[in-house]
Structure formats: structure tokens, C-alpha cells
C-alpha positions as CSV (number, residue, x, y, z in Angstrom):
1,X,2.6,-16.2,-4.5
2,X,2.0,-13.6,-1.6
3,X,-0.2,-14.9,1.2
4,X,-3.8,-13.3,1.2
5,X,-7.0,-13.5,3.5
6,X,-9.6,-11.8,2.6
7,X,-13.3,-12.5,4.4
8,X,-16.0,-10.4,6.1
9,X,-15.3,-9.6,10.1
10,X,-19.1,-10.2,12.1
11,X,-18.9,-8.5,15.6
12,X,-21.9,-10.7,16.9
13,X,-21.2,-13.7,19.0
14,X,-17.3,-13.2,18.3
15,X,-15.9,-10.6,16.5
16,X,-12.4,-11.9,15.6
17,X,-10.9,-14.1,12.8
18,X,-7.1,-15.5,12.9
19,X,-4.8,-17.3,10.8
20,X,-1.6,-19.0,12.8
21,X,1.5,-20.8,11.5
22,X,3.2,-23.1,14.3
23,X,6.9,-22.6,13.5
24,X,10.2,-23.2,16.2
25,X,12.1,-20.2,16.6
26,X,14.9,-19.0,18.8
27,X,14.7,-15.8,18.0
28,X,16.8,-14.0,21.3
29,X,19.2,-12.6,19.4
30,X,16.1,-10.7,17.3
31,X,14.4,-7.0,18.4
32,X,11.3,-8.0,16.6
33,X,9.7,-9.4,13.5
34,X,9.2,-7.7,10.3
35,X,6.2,-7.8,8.2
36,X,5.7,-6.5,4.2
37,X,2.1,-5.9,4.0
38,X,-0.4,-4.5,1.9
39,X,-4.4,-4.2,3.1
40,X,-7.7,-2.9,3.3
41,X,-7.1,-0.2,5.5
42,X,-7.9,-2.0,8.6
43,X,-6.0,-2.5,12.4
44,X,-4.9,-5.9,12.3
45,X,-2.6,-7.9,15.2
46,X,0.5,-10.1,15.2
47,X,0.7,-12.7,17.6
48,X,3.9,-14.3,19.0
49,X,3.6,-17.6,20.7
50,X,6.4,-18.7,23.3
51,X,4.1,-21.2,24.4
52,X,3.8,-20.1,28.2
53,X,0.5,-21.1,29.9
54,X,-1.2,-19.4,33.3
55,X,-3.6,-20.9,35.4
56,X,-4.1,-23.8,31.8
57,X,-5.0,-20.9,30.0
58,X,-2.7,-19.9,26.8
59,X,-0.9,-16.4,27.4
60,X,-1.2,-14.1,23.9
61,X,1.6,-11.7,23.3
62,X,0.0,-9.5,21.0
63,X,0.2,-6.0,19.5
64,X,-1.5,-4.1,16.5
65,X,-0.3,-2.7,13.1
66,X,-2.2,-0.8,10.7
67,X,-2.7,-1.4,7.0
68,X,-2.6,0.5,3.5
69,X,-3.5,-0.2,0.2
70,X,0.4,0.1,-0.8
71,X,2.6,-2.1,0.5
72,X,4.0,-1.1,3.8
73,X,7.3,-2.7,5.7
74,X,6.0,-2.8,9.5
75,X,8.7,-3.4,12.0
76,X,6.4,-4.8,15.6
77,X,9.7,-4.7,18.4
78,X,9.3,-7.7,20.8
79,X,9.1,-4.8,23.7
80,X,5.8,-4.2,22.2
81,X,3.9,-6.9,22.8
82,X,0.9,-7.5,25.4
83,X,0.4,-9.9,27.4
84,X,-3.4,-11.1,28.2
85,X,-5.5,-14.5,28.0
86,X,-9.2,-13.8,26.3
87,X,-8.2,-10.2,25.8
88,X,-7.8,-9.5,28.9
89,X,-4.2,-8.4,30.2
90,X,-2.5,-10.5,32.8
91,X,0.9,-10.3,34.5
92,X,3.1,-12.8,33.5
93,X,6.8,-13.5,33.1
94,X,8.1,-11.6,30.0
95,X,8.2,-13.7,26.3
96,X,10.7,-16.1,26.6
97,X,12.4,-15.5,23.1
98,X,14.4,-18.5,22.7
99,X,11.7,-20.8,22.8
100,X,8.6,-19.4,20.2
101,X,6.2,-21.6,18.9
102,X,4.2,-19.9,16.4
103,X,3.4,-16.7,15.2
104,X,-0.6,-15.5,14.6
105,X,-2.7,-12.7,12.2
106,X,-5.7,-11.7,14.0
107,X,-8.6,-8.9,12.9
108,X,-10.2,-8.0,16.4
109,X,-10.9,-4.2,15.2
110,X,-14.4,-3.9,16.5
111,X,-15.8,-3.2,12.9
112,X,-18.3,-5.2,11.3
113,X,-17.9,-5.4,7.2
114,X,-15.1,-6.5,4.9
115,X,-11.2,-7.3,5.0
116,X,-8.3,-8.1,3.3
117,X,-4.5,-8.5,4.0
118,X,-1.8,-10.0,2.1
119,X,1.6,-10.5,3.9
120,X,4.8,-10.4,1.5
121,X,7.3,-12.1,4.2
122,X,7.8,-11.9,8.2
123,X,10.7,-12.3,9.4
124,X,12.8,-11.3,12.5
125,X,14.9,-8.2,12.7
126,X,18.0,-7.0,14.5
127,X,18.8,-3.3,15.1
């Protein structure tokens, strides 16, 4: 059964909705993570979690894909990601690979109304 979540996106008071799997990784040897994906059109965001804290606050290493309503192999390389805490980008050392935590979904598109998104595998990729 492929993973789906579907749901309504509301802008007011928020205007994000995530789903995240905490999962160990040493993924150094990787260039990135690979996602099958089919969707409602929508910019959605991977999140990859090393774990690394500034100032107490979680760091998010983050960047966006699009969707389609065919299924469509993304490939997000690690050298992609930003790095920022509440959306906002900070400078921090760079994602320590051997040591992930957990991997996120996130709709933070800006656009009230409807969603969907289900994710065939991710998994990491070497070039």
C-alpha cells in the first residue's frame, strides 16, 4: 500500500502541515534521497534531520519538490538543502550525514485549499 496524505492546507494562524518518520541513518556515503511521488500539483518539502540544535532550537534542512498527477521519481541532492529554524535561515555547520535522525514531508506553499501526496518509496541515492 503506497503512503498518502491528503487534507486541506489553512494559511491562518499557521499555514503548514507535516508528517515525519524518525529513522537512524548513516547515509555519508549517499548524494541524496530519492522519492517516487505522485500529487495534487502542489510544492511540497523534504526534511532531513541530523539532529543538530542552535541556540536549543532544532535546525531544519529543508528543500522543495514539485508534484504531478503522474508519478514522478524526484532526486533532492543533500547539497540542496537549507538550513533555518522557524523558516528563517541560519548559519550553521553543514548536515552531518552520518548521523540523520529522521526524515519530514511538509506543505508550507502559501496556498489556502486542498492537497494530496502519496509517496511510492524514499530512499538514498548514490551518483
Amino acid at each position: 500500500m503506497t503512503p498518502t496524505s491528503t487534507g486541506t492546507l489553512v494559511t491562518q494562524g499557521g499555514g503548514f502541515t507535516s508528517v515525519r518518520a524518525r529513522r537512524d541513518a548513516d547515509l555519508r556515503d549517499a548524494t541524496g534521497l530519492e522519492l517516487l511521488v505522485r500529487g495534487s500539483g502542489r510544492q511540497f518539502e523534504i526534511e532531513v534531520d541530523d539532529g543538530l540544535l542552535y541556540f536549543g532550537r532544532s535546525v531544519s534542512r529543508r528543500t522543495s519538490f514539485p508534484s504531478a498527477a503522474e508519478w514522478t521519481l524526484i532526486r533532492v541532492p543533500f547539497s540542496s538543502l537549507q538550513s533555518s529554524i522557524f523558516g528563517q535561515r541560519v548559519n550553521v555547520a553543514p548536515i552531518n550525514l552520518s548521523r540523520i535522525v529522521g526524515v519530514g514531508i511538509y506543505i508550507a506553499d502559501g496556498q489556502d485549499g486542498d492537497f494530496s501526496l502519496e509517496i511510492d518509496h524514499i530512499r538514498a541515492y548514490t551518483d
